[in-house]
Structures are given as C-alpha cells and as structure tokens.
C-alpha positions as CSV (number, residue, x, y, z in Angstrom):
1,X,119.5,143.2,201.5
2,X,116.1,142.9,202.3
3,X,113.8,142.8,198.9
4,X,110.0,142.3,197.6
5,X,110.5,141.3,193.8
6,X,106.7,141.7,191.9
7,X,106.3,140.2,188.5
8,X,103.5,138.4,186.2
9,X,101.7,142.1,184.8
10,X,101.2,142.7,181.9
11,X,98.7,143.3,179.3
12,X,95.7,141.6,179.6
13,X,92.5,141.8,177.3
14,X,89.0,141.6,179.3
15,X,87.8,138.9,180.7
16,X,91.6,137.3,181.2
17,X,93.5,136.3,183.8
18,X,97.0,137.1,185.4
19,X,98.4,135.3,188.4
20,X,101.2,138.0,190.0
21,X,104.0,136.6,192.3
22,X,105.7,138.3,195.4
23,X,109.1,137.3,196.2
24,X,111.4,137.6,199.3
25,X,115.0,137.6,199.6
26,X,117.0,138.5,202.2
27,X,114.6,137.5,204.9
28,X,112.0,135.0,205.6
29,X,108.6,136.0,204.5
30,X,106.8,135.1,207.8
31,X,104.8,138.0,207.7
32,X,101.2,138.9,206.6
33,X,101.5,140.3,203.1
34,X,99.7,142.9,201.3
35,X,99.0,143.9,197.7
36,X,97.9,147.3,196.8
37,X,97.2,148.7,193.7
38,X,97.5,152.3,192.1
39,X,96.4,153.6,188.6
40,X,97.3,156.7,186.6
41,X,95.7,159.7,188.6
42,X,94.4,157.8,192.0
43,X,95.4,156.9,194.8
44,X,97.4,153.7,196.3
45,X,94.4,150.9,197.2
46,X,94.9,148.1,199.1
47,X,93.3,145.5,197.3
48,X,93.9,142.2,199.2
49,X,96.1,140.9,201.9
50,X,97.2,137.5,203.4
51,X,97.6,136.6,207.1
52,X,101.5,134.9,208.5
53,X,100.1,131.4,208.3
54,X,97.8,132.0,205.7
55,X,95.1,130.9,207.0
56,X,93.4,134.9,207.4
57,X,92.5,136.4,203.9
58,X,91.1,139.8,203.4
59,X,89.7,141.8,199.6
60,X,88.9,145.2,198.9
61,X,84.8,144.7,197.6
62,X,85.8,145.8,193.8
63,X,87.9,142.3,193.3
64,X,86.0,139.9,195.6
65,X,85.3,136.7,193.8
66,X,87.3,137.7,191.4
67,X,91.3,138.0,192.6
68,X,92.4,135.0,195.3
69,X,95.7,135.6,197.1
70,X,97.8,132.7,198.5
71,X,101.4,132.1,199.6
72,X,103.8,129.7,199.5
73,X,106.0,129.8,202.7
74,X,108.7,127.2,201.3
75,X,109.2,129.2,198.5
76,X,109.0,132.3,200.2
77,X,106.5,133.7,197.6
78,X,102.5,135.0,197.9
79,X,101.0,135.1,194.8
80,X,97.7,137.5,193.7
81,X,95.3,135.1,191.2
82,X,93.2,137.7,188.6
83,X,90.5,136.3,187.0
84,X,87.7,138.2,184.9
85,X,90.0,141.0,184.7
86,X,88.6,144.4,183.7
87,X,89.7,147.6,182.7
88,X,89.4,149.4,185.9
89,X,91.7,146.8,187.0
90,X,94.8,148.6,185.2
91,X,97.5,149.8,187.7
92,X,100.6,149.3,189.2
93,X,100.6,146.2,192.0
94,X,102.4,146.2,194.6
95,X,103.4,144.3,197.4
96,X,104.4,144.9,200.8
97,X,105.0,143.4,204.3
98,X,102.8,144.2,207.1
99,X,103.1,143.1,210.8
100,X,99.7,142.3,210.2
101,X,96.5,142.5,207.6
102,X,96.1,145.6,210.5
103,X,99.0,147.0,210.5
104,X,100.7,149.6,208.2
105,X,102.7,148.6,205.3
106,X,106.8,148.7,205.7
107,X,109.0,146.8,202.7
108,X,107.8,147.6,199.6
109,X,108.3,145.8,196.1
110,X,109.0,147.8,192.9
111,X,105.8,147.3,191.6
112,X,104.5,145.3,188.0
113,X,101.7,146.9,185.5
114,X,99.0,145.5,184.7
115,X,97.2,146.6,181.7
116,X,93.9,145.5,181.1
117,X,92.8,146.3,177.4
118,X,91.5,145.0,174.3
C-alpha cells in the first residue's frame, strides 16, 4: 500500500520552530514532493516543494526565509524546517507526491496541525 505518513505539528508559541517529516512506504520516494497547507476557513496552499534529486527548491513568498524543505532519499523522508513561526502559520500540512514541482499533486498524506499560539 502506497502511503505519505506527516508528523512533527503541534503547538507552537511565536517565534518557535517545528521541523515536520514526510514519510514513504510502499514505494520509493523518487519523486518531487510537495507540502501544502490549509487553515480553518481557507483554502489548500502550496507552501513549498522539493525537486526528485533535490537539488530544485521552490516557497510560496509568505514562508520564504523562514521554512527550508529537504529530503532524505535513503531514508525515504523530506522534511519541512519552520522557523520564526507565526500565527498565520496555523493549519493542517500536508504532503503529497508530484511528478514534478509543475505538476499536480497525486498521493496524499493524512495531514499534521500545526498550531501556532501563545
């Protein structure tokens, strides 16, 4: 069964950090990798993606400077590092595979919150 597993939200006060981890089973994660993002009331936002080989990386404005995405391709993880979090931050994070940081989204994960609040 191909899967996505999210986890590392959770509640965060201002300022903090959370490092979120992405990970594959049932197939090899040789794809590029998105995360997206939706809060109560918007819209899913893609917020940052990662190329195959990692060597392509792509932000939405709002968390440039701010969130760094990587991937491990050994461990068959990508990971989403959130520093200087904010309240506008808080949502659910996904991930997803992508064909490419162009294409549309397929697999998805479940998702993992990520509360920002003091």
């Amino acid at each position: 069964q191909l899967q996505l597993v999210e986890s590392g939200g959770g509640l965060v006060q201002p300022g903090g950090s959370l490092r979120l981890s992405c990970a594959a089973s049932g197939f090899t994660l040789n794809y590029a990798i998105g995360w997206f993002r939706q809060a109560p009331g918007k819209e899913r936002e893609g917020v940052s993606c990662i190329s195959s080989s990692g060597s392509s990386t792509y932000y939405t404005d709002s968390v440039k400077g701010r969130f760094t995405i990587s991937r491990d391709n050994v461990k068959n993880t990508v990971y989403l590092q959130m520093n200087s979090l904010t309240p506008e931050d808080t949502a659910v994070y996904y991930c997803a595979v992508r064909p490419s940081c162009k294409g549309p989204p397929r697999t998805w994960g479940q998702g993992t919150q990520v509360t920002v609040s003091s």
